[in-house]
C-alpha positions in Angstrom: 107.1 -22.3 -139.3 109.1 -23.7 -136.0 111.8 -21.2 -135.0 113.9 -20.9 -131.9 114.3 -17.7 -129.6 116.9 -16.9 -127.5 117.6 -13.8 -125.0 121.3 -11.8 -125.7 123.0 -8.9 -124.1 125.0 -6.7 -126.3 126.3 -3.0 -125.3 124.7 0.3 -125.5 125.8 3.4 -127.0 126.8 4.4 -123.6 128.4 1.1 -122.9 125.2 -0.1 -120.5 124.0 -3.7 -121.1 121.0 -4.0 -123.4 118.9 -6.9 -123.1 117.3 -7.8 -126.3 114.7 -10.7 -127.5 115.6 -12.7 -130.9 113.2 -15.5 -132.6 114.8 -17.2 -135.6 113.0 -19.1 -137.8 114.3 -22.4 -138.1 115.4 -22.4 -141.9 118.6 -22.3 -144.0 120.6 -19.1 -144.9 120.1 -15.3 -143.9 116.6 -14.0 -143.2 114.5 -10.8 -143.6 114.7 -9.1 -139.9 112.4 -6.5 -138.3 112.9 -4.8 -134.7 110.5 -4.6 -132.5 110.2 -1.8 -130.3 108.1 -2.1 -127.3 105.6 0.5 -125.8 105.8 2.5 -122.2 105.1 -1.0 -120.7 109.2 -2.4 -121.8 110.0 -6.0 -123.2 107.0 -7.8 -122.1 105.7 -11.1 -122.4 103.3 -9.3 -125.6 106.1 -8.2 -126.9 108.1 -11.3 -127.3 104.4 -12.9 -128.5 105.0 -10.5 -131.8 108.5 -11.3 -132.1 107.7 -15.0 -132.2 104.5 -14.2 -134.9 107.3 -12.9 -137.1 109.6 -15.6 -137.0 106.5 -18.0 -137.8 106.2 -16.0 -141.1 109.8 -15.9 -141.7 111.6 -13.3 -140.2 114.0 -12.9 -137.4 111.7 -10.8 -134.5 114.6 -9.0 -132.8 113.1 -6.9 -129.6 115.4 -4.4 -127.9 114.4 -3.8 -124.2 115.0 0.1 -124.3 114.9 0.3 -120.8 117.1 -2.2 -119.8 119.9 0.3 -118.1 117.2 1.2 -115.4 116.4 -2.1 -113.2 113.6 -0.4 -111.5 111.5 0.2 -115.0 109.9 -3.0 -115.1 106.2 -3.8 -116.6 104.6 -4.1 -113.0 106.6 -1.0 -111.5 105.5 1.1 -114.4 101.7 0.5 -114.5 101.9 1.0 -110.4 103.1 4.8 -111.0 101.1 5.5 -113.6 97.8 4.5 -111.8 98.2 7.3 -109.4 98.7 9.9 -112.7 95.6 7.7 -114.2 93.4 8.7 -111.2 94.1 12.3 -111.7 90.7 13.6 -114.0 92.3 14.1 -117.5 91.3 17.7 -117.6 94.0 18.2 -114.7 96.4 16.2 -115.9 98.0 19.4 -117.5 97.9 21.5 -114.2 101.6 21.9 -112.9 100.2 22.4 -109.1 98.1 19.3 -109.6 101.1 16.8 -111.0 103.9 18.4 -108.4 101.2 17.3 -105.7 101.1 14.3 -107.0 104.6 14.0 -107.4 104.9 14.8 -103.8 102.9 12.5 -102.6 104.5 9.8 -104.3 107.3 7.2 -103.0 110.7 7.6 -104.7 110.2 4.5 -106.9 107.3 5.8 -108.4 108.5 9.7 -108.1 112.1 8.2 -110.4 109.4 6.6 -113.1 106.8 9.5 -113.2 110.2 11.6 -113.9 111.6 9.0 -116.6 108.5 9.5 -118.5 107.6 13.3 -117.3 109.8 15.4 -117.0 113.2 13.3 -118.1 111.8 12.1 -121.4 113.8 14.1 -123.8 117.0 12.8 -122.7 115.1 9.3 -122.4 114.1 9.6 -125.8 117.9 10.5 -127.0 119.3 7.6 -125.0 116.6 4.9 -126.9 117.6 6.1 -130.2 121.1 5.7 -129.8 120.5 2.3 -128.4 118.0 1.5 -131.0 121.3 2.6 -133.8 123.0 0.5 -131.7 120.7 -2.4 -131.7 120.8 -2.0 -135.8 124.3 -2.3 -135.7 124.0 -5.5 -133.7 121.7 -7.5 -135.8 123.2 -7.0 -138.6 126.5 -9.3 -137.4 124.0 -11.9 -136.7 124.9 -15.0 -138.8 120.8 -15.4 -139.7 120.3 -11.9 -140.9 120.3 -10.4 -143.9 121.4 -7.4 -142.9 120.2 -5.4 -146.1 116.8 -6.7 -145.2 115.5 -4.6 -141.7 112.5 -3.2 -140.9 111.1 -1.5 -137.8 107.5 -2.3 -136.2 
C-alpha cells in the first residue's frame, strides 16, 4: 500500500516542541494508528523504516521523538558516550568508583548524556510519559485517525 509521511511539531506537556514522524497510508476515511516509540538511540532513520511498514499494512505509523527538548541527544552523540561506558568490563559497570571515574574523565557532552540516561533517568522517564500522553492526545485530532483505534509498539 503507497502512503505519504510527513514530519510535525506539536507541544509537550511542558510546552517544549516535540518532533514527531507520521506515515499515512494513502486511502479514504480514518485509519487504525499505532505509536511508535523509539529505543535509547531517539527517532532514527530505523525507526521511521517501522513507521512506514505500518502504513504499508494500513495504519498511520506515528513516531514521537522523546528526546526532542535536548538538541544535544542525537543517534551519533548518544552511541559516542555510551562507547566509553561499553568499554568498562560489565562486571564493573555497577562499581560507583569505577562509573564516577569514568564520569570524570568524560567531556561535558558526553558527561550531560551519561547523566540523562544514569543518573537523571527517573525524571527522564516522567518527562517521556507525559509527552507520550501528550502525543496520544495529538493524534487523535488528526483528520486520518481513528482515534478509538491506537496502539503502542
Amino acid at each position: 500500500m503507497d502512503f505519504l509521511n510527513q514530519t510535525v511539531n506539536f507541544k509537550c506537556f511542558d510546552g517544549a516542541d516535540m518532533t514527531t514522524y507520521i506515515a499515512t497510508p494513502k486511502s479514504e476515511g480514518p485509519r487504525p494508528a499505532i505509536i511508535i516509540v523509539h529505543e535509547a538511540w531517539g527517532l532514527n532513520e530505523q525507526i521511521k523504516g517501522v513507521a512506514n511498514r505500518f502504513a504499508q499494512h494500513g495504519f498511520v505509523g506515528v513516531a514521537p521523538h522523546l528526546f526532542s527538548r535536548d538538541k544535544d541527544l542525537t543517534e551519533q552523540a548518544i552511541e559516542k558516550a555510551m562507547m566509553r561506558m561499553w568499554q568498562i568490563p560489565p562486571e564493573k559497570r555497577g562499581d560507583p568508583a569505577t562509573v564516577q571515574a569514568l564520569m570524570a574523565s568524560l567531556p561535558e557532552d558526553e558527561r550531560k548524556i551519561m547523566n540523562f540516561f544514569f543518573t537523571g533517568r527517573e525524571n527522564a522517564e516522567k518527562a517521556m510519559v507525559q509527552d507520550l500522553l501528550r502525543c496520544i492526545n495529538y493524534v487523535k485530532t488528526l483528520e486520518a485517525i481513528d482515534g478509538k483505534r491506537l496502539g503502542l509498539a
